[in-house]
TORVEX-575097 format. One record per atom (N, C-alpha, C): residue in one letter; atom name; x, y, z. Coordinates in steps of 0.1 Angstrom, whole numbers. Example, Ala and Ser with C-alpha at 12.3 -4.5 7.8 and 13.67 -1.06 7.14 Angstrom:
! residues 2
   r    a    east   north      up
   A    N     132     -57      78
   A   CA     123     -45      78
   A    C     132     -33      78
   S    N     128     -22      71
   S   CA     137     -11      71
   S    C     129       0      79
! end
This chain:
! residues 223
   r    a    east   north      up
   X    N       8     -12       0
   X   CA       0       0       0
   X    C       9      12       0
   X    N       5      23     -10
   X   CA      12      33     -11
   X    C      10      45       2
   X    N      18      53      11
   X   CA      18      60      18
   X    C      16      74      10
   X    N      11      83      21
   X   CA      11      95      17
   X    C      10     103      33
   X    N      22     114      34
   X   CA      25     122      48
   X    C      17     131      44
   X    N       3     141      46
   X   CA      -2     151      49
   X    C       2     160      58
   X    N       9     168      59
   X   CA      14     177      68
   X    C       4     193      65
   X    N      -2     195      76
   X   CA     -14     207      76
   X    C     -13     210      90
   X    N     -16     223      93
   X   CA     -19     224     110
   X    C     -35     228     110
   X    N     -46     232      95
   X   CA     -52     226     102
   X    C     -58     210     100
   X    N     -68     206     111
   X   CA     -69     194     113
   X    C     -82     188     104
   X    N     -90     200     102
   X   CA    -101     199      90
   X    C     -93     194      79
   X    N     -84     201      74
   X   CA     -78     200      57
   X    C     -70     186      62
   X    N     -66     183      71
   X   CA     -57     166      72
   X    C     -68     156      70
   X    N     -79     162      79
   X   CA     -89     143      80
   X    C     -97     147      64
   X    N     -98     161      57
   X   CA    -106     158      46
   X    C     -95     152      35
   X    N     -84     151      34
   X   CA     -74     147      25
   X    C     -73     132      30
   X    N     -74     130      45
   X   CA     -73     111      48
   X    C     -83     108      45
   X    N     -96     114      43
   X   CA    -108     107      39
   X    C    -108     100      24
   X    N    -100     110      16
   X   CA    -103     109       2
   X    C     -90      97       1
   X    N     -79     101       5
   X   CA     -66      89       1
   X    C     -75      76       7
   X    N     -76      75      17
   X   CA     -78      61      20
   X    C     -90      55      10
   X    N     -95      65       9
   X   CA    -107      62      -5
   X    C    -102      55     -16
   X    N     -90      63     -20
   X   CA     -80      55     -30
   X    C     -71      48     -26
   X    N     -72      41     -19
   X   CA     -65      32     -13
   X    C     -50      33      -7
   X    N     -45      47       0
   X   CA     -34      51       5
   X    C     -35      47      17
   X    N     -22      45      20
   X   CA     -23      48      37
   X    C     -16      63      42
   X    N     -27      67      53
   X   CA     -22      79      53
   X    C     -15      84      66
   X    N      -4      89      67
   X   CA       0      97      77
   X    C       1     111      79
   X    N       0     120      93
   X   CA      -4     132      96
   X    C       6     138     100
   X    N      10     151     100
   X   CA      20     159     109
   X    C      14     177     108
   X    N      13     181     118
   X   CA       8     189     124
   X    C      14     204     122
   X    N      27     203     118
   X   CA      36     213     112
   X    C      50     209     101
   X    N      57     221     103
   X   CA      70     216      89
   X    C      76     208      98
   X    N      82     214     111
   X   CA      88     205     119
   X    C      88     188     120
   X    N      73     189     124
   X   CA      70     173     126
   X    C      70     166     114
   X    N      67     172     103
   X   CA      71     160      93
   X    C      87     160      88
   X    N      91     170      92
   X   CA     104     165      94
   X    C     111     154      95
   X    N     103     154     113
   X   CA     108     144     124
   X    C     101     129     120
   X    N      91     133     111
   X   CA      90     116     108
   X    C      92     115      94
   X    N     100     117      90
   X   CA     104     114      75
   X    C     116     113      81
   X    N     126     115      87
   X   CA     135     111      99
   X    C     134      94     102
   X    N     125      90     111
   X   CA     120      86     117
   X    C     114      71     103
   X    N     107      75      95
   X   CA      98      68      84
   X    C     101      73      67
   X    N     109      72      61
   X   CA     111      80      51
   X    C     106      70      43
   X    N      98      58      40
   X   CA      93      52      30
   X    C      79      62      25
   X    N      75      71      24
   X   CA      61      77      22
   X    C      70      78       5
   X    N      54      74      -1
   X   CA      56      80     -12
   X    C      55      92     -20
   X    N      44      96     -12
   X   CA      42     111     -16
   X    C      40     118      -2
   X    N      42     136      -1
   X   CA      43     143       8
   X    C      29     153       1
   X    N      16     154       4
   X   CA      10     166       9
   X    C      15     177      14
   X    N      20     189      13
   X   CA      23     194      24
   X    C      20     214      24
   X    N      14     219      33
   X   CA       8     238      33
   X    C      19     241      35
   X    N      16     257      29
   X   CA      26     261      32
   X    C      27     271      43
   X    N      18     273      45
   X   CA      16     285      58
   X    C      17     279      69
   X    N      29     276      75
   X   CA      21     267      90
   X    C      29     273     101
   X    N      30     271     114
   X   CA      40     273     124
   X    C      53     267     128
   X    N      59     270     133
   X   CA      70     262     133
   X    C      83     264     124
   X    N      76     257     114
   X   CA      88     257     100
   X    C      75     260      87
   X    N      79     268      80
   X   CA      69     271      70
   X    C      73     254      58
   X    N      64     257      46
   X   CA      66     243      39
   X    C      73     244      29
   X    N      76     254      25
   X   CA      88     258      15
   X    C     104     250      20
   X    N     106     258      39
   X   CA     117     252      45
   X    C     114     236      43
   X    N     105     232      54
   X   CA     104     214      59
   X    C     105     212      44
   X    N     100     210      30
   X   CA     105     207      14
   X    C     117     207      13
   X    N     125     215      15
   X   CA     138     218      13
   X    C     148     208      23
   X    N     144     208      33
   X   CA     154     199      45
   X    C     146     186      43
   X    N     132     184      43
   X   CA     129     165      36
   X    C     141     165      23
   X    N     139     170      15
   X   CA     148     167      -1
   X    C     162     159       5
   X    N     166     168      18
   X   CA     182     165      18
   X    C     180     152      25
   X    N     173     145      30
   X   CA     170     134      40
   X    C     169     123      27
   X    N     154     124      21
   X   CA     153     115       6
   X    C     144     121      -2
   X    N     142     123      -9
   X   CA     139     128     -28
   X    C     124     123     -27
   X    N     115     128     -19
   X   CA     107     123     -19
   X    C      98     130     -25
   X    N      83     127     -36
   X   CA      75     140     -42
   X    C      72     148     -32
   X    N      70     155     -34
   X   CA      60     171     -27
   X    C      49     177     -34
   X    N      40     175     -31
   X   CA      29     182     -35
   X    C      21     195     -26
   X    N      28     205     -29
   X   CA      23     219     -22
   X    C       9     221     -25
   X    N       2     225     -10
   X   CA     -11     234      -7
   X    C      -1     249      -3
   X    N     -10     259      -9
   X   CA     -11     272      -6
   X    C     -24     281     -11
   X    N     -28     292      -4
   X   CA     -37     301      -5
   X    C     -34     310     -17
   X    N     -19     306     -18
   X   CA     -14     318     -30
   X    C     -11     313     -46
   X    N     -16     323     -55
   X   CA     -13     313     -70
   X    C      -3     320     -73
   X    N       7     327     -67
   X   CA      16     341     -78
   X    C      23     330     -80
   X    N      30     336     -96
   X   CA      43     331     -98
   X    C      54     327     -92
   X    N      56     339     -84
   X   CA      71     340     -76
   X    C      64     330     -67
   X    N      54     327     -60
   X   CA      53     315     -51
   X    C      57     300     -58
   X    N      52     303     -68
   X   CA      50     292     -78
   X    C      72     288     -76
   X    N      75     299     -84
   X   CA      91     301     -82
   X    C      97     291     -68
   X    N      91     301     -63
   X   CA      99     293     -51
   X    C      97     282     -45
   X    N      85     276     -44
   X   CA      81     261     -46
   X    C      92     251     -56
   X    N      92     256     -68
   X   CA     101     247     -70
   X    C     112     243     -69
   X    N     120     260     -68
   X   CA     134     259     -64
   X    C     137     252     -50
   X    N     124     247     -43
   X   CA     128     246     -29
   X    C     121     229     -34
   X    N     121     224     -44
   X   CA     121     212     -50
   X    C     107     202     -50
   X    N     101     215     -48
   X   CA      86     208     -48
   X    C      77     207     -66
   X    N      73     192     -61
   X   CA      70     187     -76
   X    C      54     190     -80
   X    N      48     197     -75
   X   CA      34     203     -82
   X    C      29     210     -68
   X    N      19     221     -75
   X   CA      12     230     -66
   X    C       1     233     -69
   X    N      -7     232     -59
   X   CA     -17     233     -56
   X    C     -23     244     -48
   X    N     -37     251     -55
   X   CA     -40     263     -46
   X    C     -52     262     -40
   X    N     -54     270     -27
   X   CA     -66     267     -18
   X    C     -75     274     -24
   X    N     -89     276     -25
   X   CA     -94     261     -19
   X    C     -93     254     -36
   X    N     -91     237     -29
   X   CA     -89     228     -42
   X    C     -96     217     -43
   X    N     -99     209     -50
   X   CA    -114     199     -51
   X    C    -101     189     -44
   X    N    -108     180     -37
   X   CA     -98     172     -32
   X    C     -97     158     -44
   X    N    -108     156     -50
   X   CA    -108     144     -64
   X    C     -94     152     -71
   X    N     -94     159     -72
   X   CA     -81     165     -81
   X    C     -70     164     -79
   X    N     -68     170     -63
   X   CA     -60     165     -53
   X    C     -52     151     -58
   X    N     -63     142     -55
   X   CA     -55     127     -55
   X    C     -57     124     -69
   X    N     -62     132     -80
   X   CA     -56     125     -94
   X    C     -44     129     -97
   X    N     -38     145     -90
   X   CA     -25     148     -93
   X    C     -14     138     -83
   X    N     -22     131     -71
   X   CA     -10     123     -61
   X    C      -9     109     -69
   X    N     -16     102     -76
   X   CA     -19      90     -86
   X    C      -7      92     -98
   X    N      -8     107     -99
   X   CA      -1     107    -110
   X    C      15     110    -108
   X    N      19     114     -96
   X   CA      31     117     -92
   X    C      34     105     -88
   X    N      27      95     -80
   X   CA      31      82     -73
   X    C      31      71     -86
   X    N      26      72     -98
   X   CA      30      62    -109
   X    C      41      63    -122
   X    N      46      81    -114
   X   CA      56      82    -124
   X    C      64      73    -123
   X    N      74      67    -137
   X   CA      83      60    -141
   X    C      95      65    -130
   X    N     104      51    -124
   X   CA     117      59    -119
   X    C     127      58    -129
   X    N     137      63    -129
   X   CA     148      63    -141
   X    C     151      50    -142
   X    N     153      45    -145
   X   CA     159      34    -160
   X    C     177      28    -150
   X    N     176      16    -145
   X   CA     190      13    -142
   X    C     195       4    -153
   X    N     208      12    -155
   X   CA     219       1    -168
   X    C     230      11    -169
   X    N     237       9    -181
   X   CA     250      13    -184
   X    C     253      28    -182
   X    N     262      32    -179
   X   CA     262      49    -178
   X    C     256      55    -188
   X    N     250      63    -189
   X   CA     242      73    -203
   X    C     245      89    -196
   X    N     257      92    -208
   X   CA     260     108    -206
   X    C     256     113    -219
   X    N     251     127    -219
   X   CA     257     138    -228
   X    C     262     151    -227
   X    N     271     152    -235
   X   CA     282     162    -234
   X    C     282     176    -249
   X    N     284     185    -243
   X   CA     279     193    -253
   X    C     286     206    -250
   X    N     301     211    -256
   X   CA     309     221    -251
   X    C     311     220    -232
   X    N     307     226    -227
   X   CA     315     224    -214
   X    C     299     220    -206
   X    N     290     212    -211
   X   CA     277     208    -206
   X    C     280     193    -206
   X    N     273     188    -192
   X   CA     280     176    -189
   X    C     266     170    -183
   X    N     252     165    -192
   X   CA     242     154    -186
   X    C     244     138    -185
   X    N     246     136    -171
   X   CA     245     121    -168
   X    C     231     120    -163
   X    N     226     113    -174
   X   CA     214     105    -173
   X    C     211      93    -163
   X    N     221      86    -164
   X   CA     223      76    -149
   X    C     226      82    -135
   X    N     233      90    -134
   X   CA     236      96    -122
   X    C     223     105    -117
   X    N     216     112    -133
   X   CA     208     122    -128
   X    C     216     133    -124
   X    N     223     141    -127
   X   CA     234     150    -129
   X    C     236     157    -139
   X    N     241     170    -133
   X   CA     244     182    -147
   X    C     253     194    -139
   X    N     263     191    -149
   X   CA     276     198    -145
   X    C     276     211    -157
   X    N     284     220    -153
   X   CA     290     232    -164
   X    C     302     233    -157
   X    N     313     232    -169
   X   CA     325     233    -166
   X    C     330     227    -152
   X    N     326     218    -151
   X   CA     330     205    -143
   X    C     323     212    -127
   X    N     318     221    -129
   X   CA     303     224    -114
   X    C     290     218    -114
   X    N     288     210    -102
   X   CA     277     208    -103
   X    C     264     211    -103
   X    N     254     212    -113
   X   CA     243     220    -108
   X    C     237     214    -101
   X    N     225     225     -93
   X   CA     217     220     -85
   X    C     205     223     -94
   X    N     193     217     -89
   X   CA     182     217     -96
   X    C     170     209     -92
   X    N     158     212     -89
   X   CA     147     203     -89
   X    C     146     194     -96
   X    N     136     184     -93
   X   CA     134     171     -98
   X    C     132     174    -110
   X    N     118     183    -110
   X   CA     106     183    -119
   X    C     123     188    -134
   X    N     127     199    -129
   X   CA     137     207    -139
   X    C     142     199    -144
   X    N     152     190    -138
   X   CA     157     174    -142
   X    C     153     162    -153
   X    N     138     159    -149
   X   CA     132     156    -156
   X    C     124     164    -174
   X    N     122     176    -170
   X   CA     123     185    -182
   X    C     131     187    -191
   X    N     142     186    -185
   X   CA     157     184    -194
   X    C     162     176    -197
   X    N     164     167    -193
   X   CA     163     150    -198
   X    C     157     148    -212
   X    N     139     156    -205
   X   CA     132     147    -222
   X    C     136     159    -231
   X    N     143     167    -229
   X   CA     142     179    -243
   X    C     157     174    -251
   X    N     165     168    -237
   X   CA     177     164    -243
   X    C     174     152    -256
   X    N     167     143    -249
   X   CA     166     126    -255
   X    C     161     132    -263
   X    N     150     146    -268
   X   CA     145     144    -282
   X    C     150     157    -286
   X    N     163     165    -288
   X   CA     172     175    -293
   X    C     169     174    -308
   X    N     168     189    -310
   X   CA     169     195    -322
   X    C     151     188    -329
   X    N     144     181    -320
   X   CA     130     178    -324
   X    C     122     190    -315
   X    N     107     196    -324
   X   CA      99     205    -320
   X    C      91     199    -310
   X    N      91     205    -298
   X   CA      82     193    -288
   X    C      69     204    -285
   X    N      56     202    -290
   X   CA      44     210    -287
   X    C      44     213    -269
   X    N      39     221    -266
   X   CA      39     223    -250
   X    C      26     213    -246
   X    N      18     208    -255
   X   CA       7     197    -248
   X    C      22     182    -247
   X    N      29     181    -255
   X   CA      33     170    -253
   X    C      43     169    -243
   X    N      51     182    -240
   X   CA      62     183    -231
   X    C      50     180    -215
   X    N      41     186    -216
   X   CA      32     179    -201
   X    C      28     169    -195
   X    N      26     163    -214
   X   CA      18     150    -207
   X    C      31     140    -205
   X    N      44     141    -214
   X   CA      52     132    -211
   X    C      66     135    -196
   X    N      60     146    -191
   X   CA      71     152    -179
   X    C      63     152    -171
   X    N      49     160    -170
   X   CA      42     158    -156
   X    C      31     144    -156
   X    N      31     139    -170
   X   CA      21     129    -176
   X    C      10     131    -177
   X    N       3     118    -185
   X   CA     -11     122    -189
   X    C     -22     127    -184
   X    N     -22     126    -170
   X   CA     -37     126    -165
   X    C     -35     145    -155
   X    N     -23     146    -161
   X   CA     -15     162    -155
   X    C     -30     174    -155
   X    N     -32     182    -139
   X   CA     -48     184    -144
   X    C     -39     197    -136
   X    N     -29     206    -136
   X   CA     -27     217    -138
   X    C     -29     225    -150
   X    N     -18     238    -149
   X   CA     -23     242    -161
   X    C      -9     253    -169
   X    N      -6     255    -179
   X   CA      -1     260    -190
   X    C      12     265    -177
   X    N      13     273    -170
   X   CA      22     284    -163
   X    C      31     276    -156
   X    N      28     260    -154
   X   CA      36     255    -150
   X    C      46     249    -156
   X    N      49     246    -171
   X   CA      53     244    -179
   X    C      64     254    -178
   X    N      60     268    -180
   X   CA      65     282    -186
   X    C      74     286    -172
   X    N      70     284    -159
   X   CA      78     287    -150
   X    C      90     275    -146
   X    N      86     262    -153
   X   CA      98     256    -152
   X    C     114     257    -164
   X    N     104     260    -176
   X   CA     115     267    -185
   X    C     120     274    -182
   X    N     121     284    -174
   X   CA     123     300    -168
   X    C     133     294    -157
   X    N     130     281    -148
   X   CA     146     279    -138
   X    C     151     271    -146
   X    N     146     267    -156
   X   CA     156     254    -162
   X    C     167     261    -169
   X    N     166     277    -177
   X   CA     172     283    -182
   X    C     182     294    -169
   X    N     177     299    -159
   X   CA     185     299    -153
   X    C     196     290    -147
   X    N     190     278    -147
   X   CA     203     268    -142
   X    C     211     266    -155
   X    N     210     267    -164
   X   CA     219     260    -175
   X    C     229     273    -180
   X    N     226     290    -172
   X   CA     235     296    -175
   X    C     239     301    -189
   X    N     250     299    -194
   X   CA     252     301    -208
   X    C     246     293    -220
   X    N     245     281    -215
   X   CA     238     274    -220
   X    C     223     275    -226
   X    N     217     283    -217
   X   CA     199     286    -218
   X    C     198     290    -237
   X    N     213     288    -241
   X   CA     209     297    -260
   X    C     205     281    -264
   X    N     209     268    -255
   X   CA     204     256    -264
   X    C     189     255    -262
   X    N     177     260    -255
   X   CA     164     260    -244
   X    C     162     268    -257
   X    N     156     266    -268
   X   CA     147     274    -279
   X    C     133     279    -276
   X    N     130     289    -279
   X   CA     112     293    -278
   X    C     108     288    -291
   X    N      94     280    -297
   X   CA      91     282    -307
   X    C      77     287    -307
   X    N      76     303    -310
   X   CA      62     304    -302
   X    C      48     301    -309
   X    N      41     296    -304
   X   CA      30     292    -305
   X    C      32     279    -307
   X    N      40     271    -306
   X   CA      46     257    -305
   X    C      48     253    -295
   X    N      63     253    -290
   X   CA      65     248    -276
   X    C      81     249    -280
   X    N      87     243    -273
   X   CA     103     248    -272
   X    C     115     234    -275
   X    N     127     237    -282
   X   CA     135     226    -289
   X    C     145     228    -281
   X    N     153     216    -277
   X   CA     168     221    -268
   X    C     177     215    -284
   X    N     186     223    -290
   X   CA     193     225    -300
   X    C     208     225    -294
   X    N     216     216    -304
   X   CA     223     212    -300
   X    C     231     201    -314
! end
């Protein structure tokens, strides 16, 4: 049975999200602030997916995201009251893998936790790099260097770059970059696409000239 940590202080929005997982057949666990899910991801780090608000006491959910990541790589699915971009921004730089705004149908809820919990994990076999002037993607390792530094980067970013690499110098429509990075049943919308291009191109630096716009299409990494 697949886990899922809900981390909310309040206790309405925890039992209406355990109502609906266990519906779908999760098992669910609770934490009360950023802190405590900390301390049990600590403690329990098999959860597959994390729920988690971001306004809470304690430790807000931007931080507890950021310090779970360093423990294990687990998804994150942000609640917040807020839709701006710059929230949106910082959610992911702090490595959280989809967001969600209050109030939110909770059926939706758990088709985007279905869909985060059936993503594919990478592929184990032979090392798989590409190299490209002083750009260094290991696909096995999950890694991306410039001029032999490592970048850092979110999952989701990772995963974006990966599939732009594997299909280089091909036009990828922005319906298909969604359904095959966030997948099919992906029930966000357009801006999350456009604000992951936007850190994917800050992290790549000089690089961002291979990150193509094709507008009214969707974008080519050229190369």
């Amino acid at each position: 049975m697949k886990k899922i940590l809900v981390v909310d202080d309040e206790e309405k929005i925890r039992s209406l999200i355990r109502k609906y997982g266990e519906f779908e057949g999760y098992e669910i666990a609770e934490a009360c602030d950023g802190m405590d899910a900390i301390e049990k991801v600590k403690a329990n780090s098999d959860y597959d997916v994390i729920i988690m608000d971001v306004m809470m006491p304690e430790l807000d959910g931007f931080s507890a995201c950021s310090e779970i990541k360093k423990i294990k790589d687990i998804p994150v699915i942000m609640l917040s009251a807020r839709g701006e971009e710059y929230d949106r921004i910082h959610g992911f730089e702090a490595g959280v893998d989809d967001y969600v705004v209050k109030p939110f149908s909770p059926k939706e809820l758990m088709m985007r936790v279905n869909v985060v919990t059936s993503r594919s994990k990478s592929d184990e076999g032979a090392v798989d790099i590409f190299r490209y002037e002083g750009l260094e993607i290991n696909f096995t390792a999950r890694t991306v260097s410039i001029d032999g530094e490592r970048v850092d980067m979110s999952p989701k970013e990772y995963e974006l770059l990966f599939y732009l690499v594997r299909n280089k110098n091909i036009a990828l429509e922005r319906e298909r970059l969604i359904t095959e990075v966030w997948g099919y049943d992906y029930y966000g919308d357009d801006r999350t696409l456009d604000t992951h291009i936007k850190l994917l191109r800050n992290s790549l630096g000089e690089y961002r000239r291979l990150l193509v716009t094709l507008r009214g299409v969707g974008y080519r990494f050229e190369a």
